[in-house]
C-alpha positions in Angstrom: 164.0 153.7 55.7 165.1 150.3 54.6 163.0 147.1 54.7 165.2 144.2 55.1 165.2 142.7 51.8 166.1 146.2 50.9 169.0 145.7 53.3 170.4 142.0 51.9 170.1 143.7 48.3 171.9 147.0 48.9 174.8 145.7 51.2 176.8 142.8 50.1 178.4 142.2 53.0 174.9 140.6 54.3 174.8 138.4 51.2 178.3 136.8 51.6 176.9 133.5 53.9 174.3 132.7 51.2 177.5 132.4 48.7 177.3 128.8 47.3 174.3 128.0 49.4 170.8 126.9 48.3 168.2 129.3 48.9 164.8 128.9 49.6 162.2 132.3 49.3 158.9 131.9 51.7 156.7 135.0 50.1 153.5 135.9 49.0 152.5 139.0 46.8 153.5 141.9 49.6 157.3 140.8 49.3 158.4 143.6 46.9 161.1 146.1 47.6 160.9 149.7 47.9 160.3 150.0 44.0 158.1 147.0 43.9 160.3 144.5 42.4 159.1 141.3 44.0 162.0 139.9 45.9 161.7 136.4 44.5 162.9 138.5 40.9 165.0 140.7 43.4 167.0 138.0 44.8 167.4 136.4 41.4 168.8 139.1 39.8 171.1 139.8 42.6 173.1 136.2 41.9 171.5 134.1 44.6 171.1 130.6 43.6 167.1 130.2 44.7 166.2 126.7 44.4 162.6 126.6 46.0 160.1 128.7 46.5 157.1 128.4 49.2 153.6 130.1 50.0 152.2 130.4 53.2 148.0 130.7 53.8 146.5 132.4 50.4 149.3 131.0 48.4 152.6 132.9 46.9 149.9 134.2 44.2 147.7 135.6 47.1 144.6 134.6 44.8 142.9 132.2 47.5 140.3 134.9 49.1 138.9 132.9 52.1 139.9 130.6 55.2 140.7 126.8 54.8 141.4 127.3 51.1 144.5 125.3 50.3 147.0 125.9 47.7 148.3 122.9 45.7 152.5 123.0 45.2 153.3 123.8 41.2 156.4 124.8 39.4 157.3 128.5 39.2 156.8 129.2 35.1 159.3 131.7 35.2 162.2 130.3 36.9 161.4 126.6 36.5 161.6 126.7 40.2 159.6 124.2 42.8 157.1 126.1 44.4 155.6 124.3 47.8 152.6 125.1 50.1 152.5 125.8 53.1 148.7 125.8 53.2 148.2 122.6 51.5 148.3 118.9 52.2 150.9 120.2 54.7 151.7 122.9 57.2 155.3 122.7 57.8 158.5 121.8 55.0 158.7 118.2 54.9 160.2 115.5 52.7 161.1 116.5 49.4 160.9 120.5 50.2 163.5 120.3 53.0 165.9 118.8 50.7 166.0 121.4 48.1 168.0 124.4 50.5 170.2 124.7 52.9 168.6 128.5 54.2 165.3 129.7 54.0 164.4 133.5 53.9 161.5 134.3 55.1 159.8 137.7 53.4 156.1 138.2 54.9 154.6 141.2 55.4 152.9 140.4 58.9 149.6 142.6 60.3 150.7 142.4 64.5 148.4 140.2 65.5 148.4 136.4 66.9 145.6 135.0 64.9 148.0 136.0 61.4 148.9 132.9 60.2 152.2 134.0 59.0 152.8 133.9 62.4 152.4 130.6 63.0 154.1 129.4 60.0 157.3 131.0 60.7 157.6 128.5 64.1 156.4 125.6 61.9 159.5 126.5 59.7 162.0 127.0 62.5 160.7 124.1 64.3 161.4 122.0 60.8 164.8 124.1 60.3 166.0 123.0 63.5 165.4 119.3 63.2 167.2 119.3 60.0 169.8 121.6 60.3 168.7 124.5 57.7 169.3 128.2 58.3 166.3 130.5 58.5 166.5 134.3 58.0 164.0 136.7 58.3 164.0 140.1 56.2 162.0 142.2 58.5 159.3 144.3 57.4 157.5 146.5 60.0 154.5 145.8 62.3 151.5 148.2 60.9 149.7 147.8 64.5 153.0 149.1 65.6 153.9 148.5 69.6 150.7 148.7 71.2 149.9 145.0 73.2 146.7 144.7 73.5 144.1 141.3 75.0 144.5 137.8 76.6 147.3 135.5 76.1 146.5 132.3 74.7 145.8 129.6 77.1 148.0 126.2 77.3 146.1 123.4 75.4 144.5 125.8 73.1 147.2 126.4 70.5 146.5 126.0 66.8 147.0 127.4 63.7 145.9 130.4 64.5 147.4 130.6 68.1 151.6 129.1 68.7 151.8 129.8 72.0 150.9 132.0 75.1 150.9 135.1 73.5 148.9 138.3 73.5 146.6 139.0 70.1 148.3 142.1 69.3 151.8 140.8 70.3 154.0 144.5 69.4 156.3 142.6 67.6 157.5 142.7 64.1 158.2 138.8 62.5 161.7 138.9 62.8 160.8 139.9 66.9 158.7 137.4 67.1 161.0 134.2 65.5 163.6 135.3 68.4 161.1 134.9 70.4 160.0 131.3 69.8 163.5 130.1 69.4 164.1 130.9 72.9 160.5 130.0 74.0 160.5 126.8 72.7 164.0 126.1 73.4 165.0 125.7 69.4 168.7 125.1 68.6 168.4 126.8 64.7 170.8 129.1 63.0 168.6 132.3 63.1 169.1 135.5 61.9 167.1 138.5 60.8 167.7 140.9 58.7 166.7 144.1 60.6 165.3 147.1 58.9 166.7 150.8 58.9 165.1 153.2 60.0 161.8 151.9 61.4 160.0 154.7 63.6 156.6 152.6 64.9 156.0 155.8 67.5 155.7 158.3 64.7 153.0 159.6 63.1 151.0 159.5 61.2 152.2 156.0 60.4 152.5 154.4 63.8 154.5 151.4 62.5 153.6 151.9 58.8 156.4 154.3 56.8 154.6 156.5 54.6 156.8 156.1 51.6 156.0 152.6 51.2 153.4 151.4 49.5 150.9 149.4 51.2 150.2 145.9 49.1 147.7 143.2 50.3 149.6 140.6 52.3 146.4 138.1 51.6 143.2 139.4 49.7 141.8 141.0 53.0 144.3 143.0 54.4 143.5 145.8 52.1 145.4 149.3 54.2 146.7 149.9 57.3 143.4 150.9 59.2 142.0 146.8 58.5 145.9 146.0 59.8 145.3 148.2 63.2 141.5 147.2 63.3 142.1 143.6 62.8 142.8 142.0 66.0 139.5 143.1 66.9 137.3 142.3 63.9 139.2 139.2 63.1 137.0 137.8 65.9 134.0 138.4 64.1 135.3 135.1 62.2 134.1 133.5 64.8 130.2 134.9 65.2 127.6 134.9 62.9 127.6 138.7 61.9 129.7 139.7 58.8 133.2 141.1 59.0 132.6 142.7 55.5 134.2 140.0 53.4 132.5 140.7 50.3 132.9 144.1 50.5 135.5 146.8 49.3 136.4 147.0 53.2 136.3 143.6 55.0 137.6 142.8 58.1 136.9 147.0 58.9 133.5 146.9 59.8 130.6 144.5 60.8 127.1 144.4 60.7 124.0 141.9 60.3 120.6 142.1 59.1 119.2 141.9 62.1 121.1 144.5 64.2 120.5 148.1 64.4 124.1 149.7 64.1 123.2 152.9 66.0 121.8 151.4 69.2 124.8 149.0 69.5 126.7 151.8 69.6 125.0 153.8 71.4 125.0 150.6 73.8 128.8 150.8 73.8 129.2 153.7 74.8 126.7 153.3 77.9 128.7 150.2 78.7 132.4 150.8 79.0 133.0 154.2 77.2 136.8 154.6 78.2 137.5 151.6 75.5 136.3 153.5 72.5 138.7 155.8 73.1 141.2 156.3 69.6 138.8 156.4 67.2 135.4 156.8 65.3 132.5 154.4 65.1 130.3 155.4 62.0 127.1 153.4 61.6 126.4 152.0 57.6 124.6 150.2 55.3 126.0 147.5 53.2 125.3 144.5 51.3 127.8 141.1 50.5 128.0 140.0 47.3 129.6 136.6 49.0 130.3 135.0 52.4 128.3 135.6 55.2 124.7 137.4 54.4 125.6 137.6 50.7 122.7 139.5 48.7 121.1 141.2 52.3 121.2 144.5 53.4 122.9 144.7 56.7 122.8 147.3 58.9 126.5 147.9 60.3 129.5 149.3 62.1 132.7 151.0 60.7 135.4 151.0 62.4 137.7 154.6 61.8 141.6 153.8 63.2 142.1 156.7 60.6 142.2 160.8 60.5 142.2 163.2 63.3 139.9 161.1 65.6 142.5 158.5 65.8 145.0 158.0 68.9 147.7 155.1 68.0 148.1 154.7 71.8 144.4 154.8 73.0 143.0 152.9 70.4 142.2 149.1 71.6 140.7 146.9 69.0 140.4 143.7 70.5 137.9 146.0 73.6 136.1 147.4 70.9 135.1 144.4 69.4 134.5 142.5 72.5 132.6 145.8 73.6 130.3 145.2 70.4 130.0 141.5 71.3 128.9 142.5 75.2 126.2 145.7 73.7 124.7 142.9 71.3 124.2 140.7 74.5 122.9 143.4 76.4 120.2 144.4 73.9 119.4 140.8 72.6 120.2 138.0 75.2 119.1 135.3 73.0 121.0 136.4 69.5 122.4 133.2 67.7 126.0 135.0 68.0 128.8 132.5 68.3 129.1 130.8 64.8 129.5 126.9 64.9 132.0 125.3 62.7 135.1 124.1 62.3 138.0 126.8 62.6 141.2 126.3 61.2 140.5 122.3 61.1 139.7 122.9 64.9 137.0 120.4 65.7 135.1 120.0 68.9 135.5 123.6 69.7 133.5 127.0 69.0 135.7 129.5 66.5 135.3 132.2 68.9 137.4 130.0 71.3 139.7 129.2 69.2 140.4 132.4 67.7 140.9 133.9 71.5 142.9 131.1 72.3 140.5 130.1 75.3 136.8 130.3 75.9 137.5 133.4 78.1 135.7 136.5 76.3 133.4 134.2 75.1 132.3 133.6 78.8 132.5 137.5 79.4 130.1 138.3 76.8 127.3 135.8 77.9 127.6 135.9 81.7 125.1 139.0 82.1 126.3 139.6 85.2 129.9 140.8 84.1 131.4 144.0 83.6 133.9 145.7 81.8 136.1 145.6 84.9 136.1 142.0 85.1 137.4 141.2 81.8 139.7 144.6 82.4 141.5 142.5 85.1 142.3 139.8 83.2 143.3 141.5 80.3 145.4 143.9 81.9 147.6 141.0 83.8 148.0 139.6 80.5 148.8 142.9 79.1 151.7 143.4 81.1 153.3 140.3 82.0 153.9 140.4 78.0 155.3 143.4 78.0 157.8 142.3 80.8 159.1 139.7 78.7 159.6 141.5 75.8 162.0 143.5 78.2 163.3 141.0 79.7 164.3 138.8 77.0 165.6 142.4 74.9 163.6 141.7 71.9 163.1 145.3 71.5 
């Protein structure tokens, strides 16, 4: 198959608009080809005129490890080429960056979940492309959480950063899906295309969304393979609690664990609780230790997460349940646990994290109400669930 850089460098006939134009690359360190040429050196080479460069959260480089780290703009030493932040003293192109291209394309591996901030980025930039008249093209990449739609759409009044708009946390979409998507959501009058890919199979196995000739390369310094990518929009809510999500491990954002937990009775707790949503793969208890980040230097008893090998089902699999199922077994076994972590999220004061990354205090309220099942926060979901879907449909986005 063909990713869509692939596609703008093997046919000319897509290149022919950028003739004479000034082109601006957003990327970070996944945007290679399919022989790992990074597409900034790709583009280059192929005779476009590339006259800025910007970085989304992590920076271009990809070195910044954690949250709310911000990358300052500096000049590309190979090119001689501006290179601007998205994840600095701004969030959106402004002043001096929109005045250096006439189109941007956008190259970002994405992971398929709402909370990405890629995701949100890419309306930032239409949003700015449309008030001053640039072009914005996505090369599209695939979705390695493939199709599957999966827990609550974000609430109005809660969007952020980590949420642009009433959307599902595994949306199904890949980034070039999605920026259709906002353009006629929002109502945004922008010259948008996307460069599709070739070839892209998300039903079939073993890949699911993720081709396995390609090789897999960190989008930001915790997306380490495809099983964090389909794990994700479950365990990226642990950002939001006091247990670890494994950052300072080989395997973050896979697993979680605490000191003070015992892996084994939570899930044995799970599976007493609402079995049906562990269906699609393995829970394996383990012990590990941080070297950083949250509980750095304890042991921590914990919970691996397996959306991997022959216990894995791509369509029965549901992350974002599992996790909340983990959050509901921890309540169940320890009312008072000091759970929901307290700071600001994404420069969201006022609010908890959990909330914020959930876009809503709804499965927050789930996990503490005792008196609530799985059935009551199936309801919800499931609404939620498919009224996305039928959008997707209607508005023929795939």
């Amino acid at each position: 198959m063909k990713f869509g850089i692939d596609r703008l460098l093997a046919e000319p006939d897509l290149r022919k608009p950028l003739e004479g134009k000034r082109v601006a690359l957003l990327a970070h360190p996944a945007s290679v080809t399919a022989d790992l040429t990074h597409s900034l050196d790709a583009l280059v080479a192929a005779g476009l005129n590339v006259s800025a460069i910007f970085g989304p959260q992590h920076g271009v480089r990809g070195d910044l490890q954690d949250n709310m780290m911000e990358s300052p703009d500096f000049t590309d030493p190979v090119y001689r080429t501006p290179v601007f932040s998205l994840y600095g003293e701004v969030r959106r192109p402004t002043g001096q960056s929109l005045g250096t291209f006439d189109v941007m394309l956008v190259d970002l591996q994405d992971v398929g979940c709402r909370i990405y901030t890629f995701v949100t980025t890419l309306l930032y930039v239409l949003e700015a492309a449309a008030a001053h008249g640039k072009s914005v093209w996505v090369l599209d990449r695939p979705n390695p959480a493939g199709r599957p739609v999966e827990g609550m759409k974000l609430t109005p009044g809660w969007e952020s950063f980590v949420g642009a708009g009433p959307m599902p946390m595994r949306h199904g979409l890949t980034l070039g899906e999605l920026g259709h998507w906002f353009v006629d959501h929002f109502r945004l009058d922008v010259d948008y295309r996307v460069i599709a890919m070739e070839g892209w199979a998300p039903e079939t196995a073993p890949g699911f969304g993720w081709p396995a000739d390609r090789v897999w390369i960190n989008p930001s310094p915790n997306a380490a393979n495809v099983n964090m990518a389909r794990a994700y929009a479950g365990t990226v809510m642990l950002e939001g609690t006091t247990l670890s999500e494994g950052r300072g491990t080989t395997r973050p954002l896979e697993l979680f664990g605490a000191p003070d937990i015992d892996a084994r009775t939570i899930i044995a707790e799970m599976h007493r609780i609402a079995p049906p949503w562990l269906a699609g793969c393995t829970l394996r208890d383990i012990w590990f230790q941080p070297t950083f980040h949250k509980h750095a230097g304890r042991l921590c008893s914990g919970v691996f997460v397996h959306a991997e090998g022959p216990g894995y089902d791509h369509h029965a699999f549901r992350p974002w349940r599992v996790q909340a199922l983990a959050f509901k077994a921890i309540r169940a076994l320890h009312p008072g646990y000091d759970l929901w972590r307290d700071f600001a999220y994404e420069y969201e004061f006022g609010k908890l994290a959990i909330d914020v990354i959930n876009g809503g205090p709804g499965l927050r309220a789930w996990v503490d109400d005792s008196a609530a099942g799985p059935h009551d926060l199936e309801d919800t979901v499931f609404e939620d669930e498919a009224a996305w879907r039928e959008s997707m449909h209607e508005s023929a986005i795939y």
